[in-house]
N, C-alpha and C positions, 0 to 999 in steps of 0.2 A: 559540661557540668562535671565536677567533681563527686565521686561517692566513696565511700567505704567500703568495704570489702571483707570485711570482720566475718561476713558467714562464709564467705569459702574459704579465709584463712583457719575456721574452726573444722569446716570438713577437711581440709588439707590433714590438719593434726589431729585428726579421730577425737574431737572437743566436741563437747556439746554447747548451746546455749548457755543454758541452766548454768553450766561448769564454770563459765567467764563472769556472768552472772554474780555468783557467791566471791567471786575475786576481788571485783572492781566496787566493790561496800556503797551502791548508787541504788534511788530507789529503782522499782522494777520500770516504773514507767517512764524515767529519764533515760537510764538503760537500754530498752526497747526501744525510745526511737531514736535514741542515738547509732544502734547496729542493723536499723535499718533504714537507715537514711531518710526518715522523717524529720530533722531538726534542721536547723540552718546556720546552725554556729556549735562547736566542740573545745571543751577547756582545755587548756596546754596541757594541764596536768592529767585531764584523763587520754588525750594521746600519749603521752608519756606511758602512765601505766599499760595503756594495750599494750604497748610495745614492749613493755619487760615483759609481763605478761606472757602476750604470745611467742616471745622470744624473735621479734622482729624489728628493722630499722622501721623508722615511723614512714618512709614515704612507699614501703611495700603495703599500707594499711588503705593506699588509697589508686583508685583506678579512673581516670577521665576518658569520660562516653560522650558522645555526641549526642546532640539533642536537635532532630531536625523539626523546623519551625516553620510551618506551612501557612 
């Protein structure tokens, strides 16, 4: 499985939520579960913006875990 990673790239950089929040001009509740990997699809354009944003390439925005299936 693929996730995001937007909250420890915000503690990395002493960011808050809230902070990226007011950035990315999306409601709060697309928002939300987009940075916490509740949704199952994400717009070019708003990977785009994290990544200016946060001042990172876009494939540092993301971390694949395993998912073991018993």
């Amino acid at each position: 499985m693929v996730r995001l990673r937007v909250l420890e790239i915000l503690e990395e950089q002493n960011h808050t939520k809230y902070w990226l929040y007011k950035q990315m001009n999306l409601s709060y509740q697309n928002f939300n579960r987009m940075i916490t990997n509740q949704t199952s699809s994400i717009r070019f354009e708003n990977l785009d913006l994290l990544s200016n944003i946060l001042h990172c390439p876009i494939g540092d925005l993301f971390e694949k875990i395993n998912e073991h299936i018993e």
